[in-house]
Structure formats: C-alpha cells, structure tokens
C-alpha positions in Angstrom: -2.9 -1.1 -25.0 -2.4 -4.4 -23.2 -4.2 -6.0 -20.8 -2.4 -7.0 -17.4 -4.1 -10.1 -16.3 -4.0 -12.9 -18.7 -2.1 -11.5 -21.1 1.1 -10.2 -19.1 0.5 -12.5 -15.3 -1.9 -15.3 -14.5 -2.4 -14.1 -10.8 1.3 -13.3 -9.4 3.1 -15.6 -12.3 4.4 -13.9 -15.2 3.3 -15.5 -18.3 6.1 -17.0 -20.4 7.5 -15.0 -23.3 6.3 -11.9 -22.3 8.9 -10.0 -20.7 10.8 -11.4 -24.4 7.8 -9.7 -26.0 8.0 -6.7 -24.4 11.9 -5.7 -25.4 11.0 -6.1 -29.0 8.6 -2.8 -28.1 11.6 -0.9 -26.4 14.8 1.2 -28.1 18.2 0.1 -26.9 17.2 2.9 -23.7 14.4 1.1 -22.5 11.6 3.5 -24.2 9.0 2.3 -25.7 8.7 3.4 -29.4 5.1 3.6 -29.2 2.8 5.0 -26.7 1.8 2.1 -24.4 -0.8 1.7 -21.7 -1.5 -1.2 -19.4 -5.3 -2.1 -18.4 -6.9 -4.3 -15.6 -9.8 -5.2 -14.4 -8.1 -5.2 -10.7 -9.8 -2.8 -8.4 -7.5 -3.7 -5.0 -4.3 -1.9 -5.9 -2.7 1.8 -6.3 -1.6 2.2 -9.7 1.7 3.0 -9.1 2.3 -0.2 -6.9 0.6 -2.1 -10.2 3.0 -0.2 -12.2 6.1 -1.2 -9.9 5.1 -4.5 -10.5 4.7 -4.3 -13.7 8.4 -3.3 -13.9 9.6 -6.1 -12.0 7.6 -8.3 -14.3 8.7 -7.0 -17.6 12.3 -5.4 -16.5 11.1 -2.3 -17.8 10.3 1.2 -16.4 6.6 1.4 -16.2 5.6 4.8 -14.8 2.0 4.8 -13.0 0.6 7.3 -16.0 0.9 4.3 -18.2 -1.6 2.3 -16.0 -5.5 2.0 -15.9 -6.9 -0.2 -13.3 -10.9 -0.5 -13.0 -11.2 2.4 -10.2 -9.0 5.0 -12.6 -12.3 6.3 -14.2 -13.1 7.2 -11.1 -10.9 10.6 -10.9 -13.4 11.8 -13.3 -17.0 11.6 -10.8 -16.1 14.8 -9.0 -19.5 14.6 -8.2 -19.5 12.3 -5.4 -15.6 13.5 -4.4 -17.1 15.4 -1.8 -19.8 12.9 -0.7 -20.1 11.2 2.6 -18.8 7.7 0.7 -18.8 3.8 1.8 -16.0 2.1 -0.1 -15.8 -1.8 -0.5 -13.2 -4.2 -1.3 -9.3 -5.5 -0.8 -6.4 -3.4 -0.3 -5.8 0.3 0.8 -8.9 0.8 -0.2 -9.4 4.1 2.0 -5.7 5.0 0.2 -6.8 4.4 -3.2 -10.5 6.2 -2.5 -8.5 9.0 -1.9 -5.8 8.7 -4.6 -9.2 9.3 -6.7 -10.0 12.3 -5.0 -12.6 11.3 -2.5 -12.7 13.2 0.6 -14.9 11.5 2.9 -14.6 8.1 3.3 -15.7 4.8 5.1 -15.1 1.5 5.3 -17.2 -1.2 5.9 -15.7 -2.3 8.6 -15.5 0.9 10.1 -19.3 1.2 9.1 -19.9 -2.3 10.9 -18.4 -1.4 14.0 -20.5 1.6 14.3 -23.9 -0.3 13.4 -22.7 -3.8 14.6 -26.7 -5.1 15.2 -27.2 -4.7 11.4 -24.3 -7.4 10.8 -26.6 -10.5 11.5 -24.2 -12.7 9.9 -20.5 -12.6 11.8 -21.3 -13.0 15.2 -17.0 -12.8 15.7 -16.8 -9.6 14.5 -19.4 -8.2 16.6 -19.0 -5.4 19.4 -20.6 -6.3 22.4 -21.7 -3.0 23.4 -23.0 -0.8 20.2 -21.3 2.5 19.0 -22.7 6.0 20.1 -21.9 7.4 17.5 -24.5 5.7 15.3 -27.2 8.5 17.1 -25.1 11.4 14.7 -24.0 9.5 12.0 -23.9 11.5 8.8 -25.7 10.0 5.6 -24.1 7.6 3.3 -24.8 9.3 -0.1 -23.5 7.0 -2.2 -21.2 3.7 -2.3 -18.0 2.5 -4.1 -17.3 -0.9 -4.4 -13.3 -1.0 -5.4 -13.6 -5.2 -6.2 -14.7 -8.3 -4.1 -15.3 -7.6 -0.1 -13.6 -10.7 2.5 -16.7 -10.8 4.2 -19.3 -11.3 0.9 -22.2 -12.3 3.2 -21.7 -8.9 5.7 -21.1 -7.1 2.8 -24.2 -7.7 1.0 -26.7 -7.2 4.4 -24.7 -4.2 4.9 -25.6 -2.5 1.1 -28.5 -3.7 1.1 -29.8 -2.0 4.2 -28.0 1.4 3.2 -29.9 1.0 -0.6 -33.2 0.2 1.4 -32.6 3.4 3.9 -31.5 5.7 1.1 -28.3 6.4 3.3 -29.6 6.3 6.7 -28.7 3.2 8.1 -30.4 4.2 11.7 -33.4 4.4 10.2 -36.3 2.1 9.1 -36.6 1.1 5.5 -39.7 3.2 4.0 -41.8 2.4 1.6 -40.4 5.0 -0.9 -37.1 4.7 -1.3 -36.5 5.1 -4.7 -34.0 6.0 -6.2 -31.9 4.8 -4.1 -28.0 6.0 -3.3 -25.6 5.8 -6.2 -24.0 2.2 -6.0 -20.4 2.6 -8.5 -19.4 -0.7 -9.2 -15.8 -0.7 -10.8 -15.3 -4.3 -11.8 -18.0 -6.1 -13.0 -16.8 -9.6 -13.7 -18.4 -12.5 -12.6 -15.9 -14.8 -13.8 -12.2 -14.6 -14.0 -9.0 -16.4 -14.6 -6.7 -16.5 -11.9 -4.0 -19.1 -11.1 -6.6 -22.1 -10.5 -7.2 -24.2 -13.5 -10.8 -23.0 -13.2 -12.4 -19.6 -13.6 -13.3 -18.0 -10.2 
C-alpha cells in the first residue's frame, strides 16, 4: 500500500526516485510481484483518471482497481444511494457521485441558483430574479462533501442552512432540529502538503 501524495507526487511533480522505486516492484512484464494498492486523501478526481496518472507518473500500468481515493468508501453507503443528495467540492463531482452509485444528485451551485437569497455572500453569482422551482423542491436528505468547495464562504452559509432546516431549505430553521441530515465528510485534513513550501 502506498500513499499517492507525498510519497509518489508533491502536487503534479513526481517525486525523484520513485518511478526508479517502482521497477524494482515489477517482473521484466511490467507486473507487480506483489499485490499493490495506491491511497489518497484526494477527493476531486475519478479513480481511473488518478490511476492514468499514476501510469504516466510511474511508467507503469496502473488499473483503476488498484486505486483508493477518500470518496471510494463511499460505494459501500447504499443507504443514501437513493437519497435526494448535495455534493460538495472540485472536479466532476456529479461524475464521481455517480461513479459511487448515487442516483440523485445536486450541486451547490445548482442548489445556489435555485435558492440564490440564501447566498448572502457572492453578490456575482447571484440571479436577479429567484428560481420557481424552489416552491417544489424535494428535501435534501443528506450531504457529501467530495474535498474543498471554490466558494468556502457560500459553501459554509449554504450547509449550514440545510443542517439548521433538516433538508428543507425553503423553510425556517425550528427550534428542533436535531439530528440533523447526514453530513459525509471524505477528507478530513486540515493541513496538507502540496507544492508550496508551507502546508495548506
């Protein structure tokens, strides 16, 4: 097992010696000799683009089944697959939620546009005249977030009103509204390495 970022890249830049590192664990074919899995903490990506990557990095075949990204536990919470879900974060994120097996996605821009009054913060962003279809919009049951949002400051106003409502952003906070909609977080870092000589 082997994780991807710090270990293999720093950001985009493959770290030196390890693609030499990595043909010392491959036959004369190309085949590993032992079974060998990949891990990251990365939440924005499908894993068979990280794993297309990875083979450019390395110059070895990596298949996607040999790759475990922060969202892959994910295929497991059939639970919610059905769920009316918001999804968070960078990349085909609606592509990747549905990779997983969720069925029923939005983002949250798509979820902004319908409720733009609730986004208080990006006045740039903002539709001038609000959606109708925020009169028959279906509950948000629960909430994904893939990795960092663009927008951290619309992001945050926009859970936090969906936590407070229990789902229903059309409708006033009540006093009871716990517990509140599932919230799956699949990266937890606060702090990372990336390609700046500080952590982010």
């Amino acid at each position: 097992m082997f994780d991807i970022d710090g270990v293999i890249v720093r950001g985009k830049k493959v770290l030196p010696m390890a693609k030499e590192a990595f043909q010392k664990l491959v036959d004369s074919n190309g085949k590993f000799r032992v079974p060998t899995v990949f891990v990251t903490n990365a939440g924005n990506a499908l894993c068979i683009e990280k794993a297309n990557l990875l083979s450019e990095w390395l110059g070895l075949k990596i298949s996607e089944d040999q790759v475990v990204m922060a969202h892959s536990p994910l295929k497991m919470f059939h639970q919610y697959h059905d769920k009316h879900v918001l999804v968070s974060g960078q990349g085909p994120i609606v592509e990747i939620a549905k990779n997983l097996g969720f069925k029923n996605v939005i983002t949250m821009d798509q979820f902004r546009n319908i409720f733009p009054v609730l986004d208080a913060v990006d006045n740039t962003h903002r539709i001038s005249v609000p959606c109708t279809l925020g009169d028959y919009f279906p509950r948000i049951e629960a909430v994904v977030l893939f990795g960092e949002p663009v927008r951290w400051e619309t992001a945050l106003q926009l859970l936090v009103d969906l936590l407070m409502t229990n789902g229903h952003p059309n409708k006033a906070p009540s006093q009871d509204n716990h517990p509140h909609i599932p919230l799956l977080a699949c990266n937890m870092d606060l702090q990372w390495m990336a390609e700046a000589c500080m952590p982010r």
